[in-house]
C-alpha positions as CSV (number, residue, x, y, z in Angstrom):
1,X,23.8,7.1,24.7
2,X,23.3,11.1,23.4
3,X,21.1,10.2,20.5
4,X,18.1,9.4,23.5
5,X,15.8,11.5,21.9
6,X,15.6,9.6,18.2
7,X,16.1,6.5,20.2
8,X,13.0,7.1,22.0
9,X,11.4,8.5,18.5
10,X,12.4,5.7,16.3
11,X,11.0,3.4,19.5
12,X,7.6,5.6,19.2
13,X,7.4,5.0,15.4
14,X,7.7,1.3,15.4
15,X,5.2,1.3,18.3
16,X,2.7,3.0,16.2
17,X,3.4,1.2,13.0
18,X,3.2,-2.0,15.1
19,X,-0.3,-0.9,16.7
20,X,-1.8,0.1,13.4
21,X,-0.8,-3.3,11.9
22,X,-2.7,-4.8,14.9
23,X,-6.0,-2.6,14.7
24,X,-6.1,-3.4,10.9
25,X,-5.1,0.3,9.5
26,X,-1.8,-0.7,8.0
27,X,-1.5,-3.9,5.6
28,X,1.4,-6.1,6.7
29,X,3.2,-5.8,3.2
30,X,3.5,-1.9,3.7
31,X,4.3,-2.7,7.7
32,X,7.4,-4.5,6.9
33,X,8.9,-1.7,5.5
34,X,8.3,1.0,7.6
35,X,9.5,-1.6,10.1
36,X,13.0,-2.4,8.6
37,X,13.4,1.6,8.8
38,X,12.2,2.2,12.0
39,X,14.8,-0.9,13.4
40,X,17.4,0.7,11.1
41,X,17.2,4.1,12.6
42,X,16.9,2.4,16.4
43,X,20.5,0.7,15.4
44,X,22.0,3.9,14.4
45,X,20.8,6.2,17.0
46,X,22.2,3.4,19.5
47,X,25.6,3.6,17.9
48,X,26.1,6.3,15.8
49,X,29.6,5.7,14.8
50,X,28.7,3.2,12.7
51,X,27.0,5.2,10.0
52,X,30.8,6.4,9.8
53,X,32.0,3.4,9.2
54,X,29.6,2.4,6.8
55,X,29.9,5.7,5.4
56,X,33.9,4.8,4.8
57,X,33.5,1.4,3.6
58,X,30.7,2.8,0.8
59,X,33.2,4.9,0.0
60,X,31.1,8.2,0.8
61,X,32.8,11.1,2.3
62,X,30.3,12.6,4.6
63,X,28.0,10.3,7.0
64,X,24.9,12.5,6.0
65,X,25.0,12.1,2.5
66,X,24.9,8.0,3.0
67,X,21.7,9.3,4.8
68,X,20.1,10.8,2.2
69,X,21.1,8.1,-0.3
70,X,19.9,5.6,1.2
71,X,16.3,7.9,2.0
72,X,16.3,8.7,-1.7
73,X,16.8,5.2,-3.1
74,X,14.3,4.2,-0.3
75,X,12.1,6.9,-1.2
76,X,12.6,5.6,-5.1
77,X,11.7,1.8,-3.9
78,X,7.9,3.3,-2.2
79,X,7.5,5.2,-5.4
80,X,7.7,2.0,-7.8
81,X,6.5,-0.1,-5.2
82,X,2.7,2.3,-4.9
83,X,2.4,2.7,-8.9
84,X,2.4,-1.3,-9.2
85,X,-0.4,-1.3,-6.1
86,X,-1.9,1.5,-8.2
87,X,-1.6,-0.1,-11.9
88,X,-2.8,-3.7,-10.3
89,X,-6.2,-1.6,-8.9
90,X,-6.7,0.0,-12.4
91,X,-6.5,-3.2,-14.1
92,X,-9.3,-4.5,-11.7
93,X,-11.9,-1.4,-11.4
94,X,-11.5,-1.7,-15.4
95,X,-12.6,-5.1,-15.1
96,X,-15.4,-4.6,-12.8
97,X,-16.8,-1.3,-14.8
98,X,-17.2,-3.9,-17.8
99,X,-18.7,-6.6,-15.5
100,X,-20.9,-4.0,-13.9
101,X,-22.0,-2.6,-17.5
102,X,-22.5,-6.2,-18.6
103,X,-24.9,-7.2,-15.8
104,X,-26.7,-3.6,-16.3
105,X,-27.7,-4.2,-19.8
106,X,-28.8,-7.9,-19.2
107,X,-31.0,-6.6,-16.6
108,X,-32.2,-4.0,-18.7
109,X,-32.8,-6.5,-20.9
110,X,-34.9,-8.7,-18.5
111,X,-36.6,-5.5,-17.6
112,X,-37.8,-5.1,-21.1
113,X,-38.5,-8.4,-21.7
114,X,-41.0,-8.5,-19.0
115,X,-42.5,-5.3,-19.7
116,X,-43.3,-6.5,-23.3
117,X,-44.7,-9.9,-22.3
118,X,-46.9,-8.5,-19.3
119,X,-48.4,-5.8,-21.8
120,X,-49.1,-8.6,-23.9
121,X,-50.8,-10.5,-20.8
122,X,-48.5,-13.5,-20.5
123,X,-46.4,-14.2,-17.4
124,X,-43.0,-12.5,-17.2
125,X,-40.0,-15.2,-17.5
126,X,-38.1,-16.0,-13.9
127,X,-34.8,-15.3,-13.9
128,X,-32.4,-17.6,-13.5
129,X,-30.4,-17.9,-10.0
C-alpha cells in the first residue's frame, strides 16, 4: 500500500467525524456526508488504480480532474444543501419575532390594564394560564 499516509488521514477523519457525532457536536444528517467522503477517499487511497479506471470509463482524461469534479459537484451539493438549512431557520426566527411581538404587546396590554384599574382602586384582572 504507498498511499499509507491518506489511508491513515482519511482513517483520522472518519474517526473524528464519528466522535463528534457521538459527543453531540455534529448532527447525523451533516455526519452522513462527511462520512460517504471519508469511506470514498479510504477506498481510493487503498487502491488507487481505480480512480484510473473510473477516470476512463467517465470518459475523463486525467485521474485528477475526476477529482476535482467530483469535489466541485460535492462542494455544489453542501452549498444548496446549507442555504435550504439556512432559508428553513429564516422562515422560523420570522415566525417567532411575530409571536414574540404578539405576546409583548398583550402583556403590555395586561400591564396597562392593571395599572388603570389599581389607580382606580379595584383589583387588577388574573391572567389567564
Amino acid at each position: 500500500m504507498g498511499n499509507l499516509p491518506a489511508f491513515i488521514l482519511c482513517l483520522i477523519i472518519v474517526a473524528v467525524v464519528l466522535e463528534m457525532v457521538r459527543r453531540k457536536q455534529l448532527r447525523e444528517k451533516y455526519a452522513l456526508l462527511w462520512l460517504v467522503v471519508g469511506l470514498a477517499t479510504l477506498v481510493l487511497a487503498a487502491w488507487p488504480q481505480l480512480l484510473g479506471i473510473v477516470a476512463q470509463w467517465v470518459g475523463i482524461a486525467l485521474p485528477s480532474n475526476l477529482i476535482f469534479i467530483l469535489s466541485i459537484l460535492l462542494l455544489l451539493g453542501v452549498c444548496l444543501h446549507l442555504s435550504w438549512e439556512i432559508s428553513g431557520a429564516e422562515d422560523e426566527t420570522r415566525t417567532l419575532a411575530e409571536e414574540v411581538a404578539i405576546l409583548r404587546t398583550q402583556v403590555e396590554r395586561l400591564e396597562h390594564g392593571a395599572d388603570s384599574s389599581t389607580a382606580q382602586g379595584s383589583v387588577p384582572p388574573r391572567p389567564s394560564p
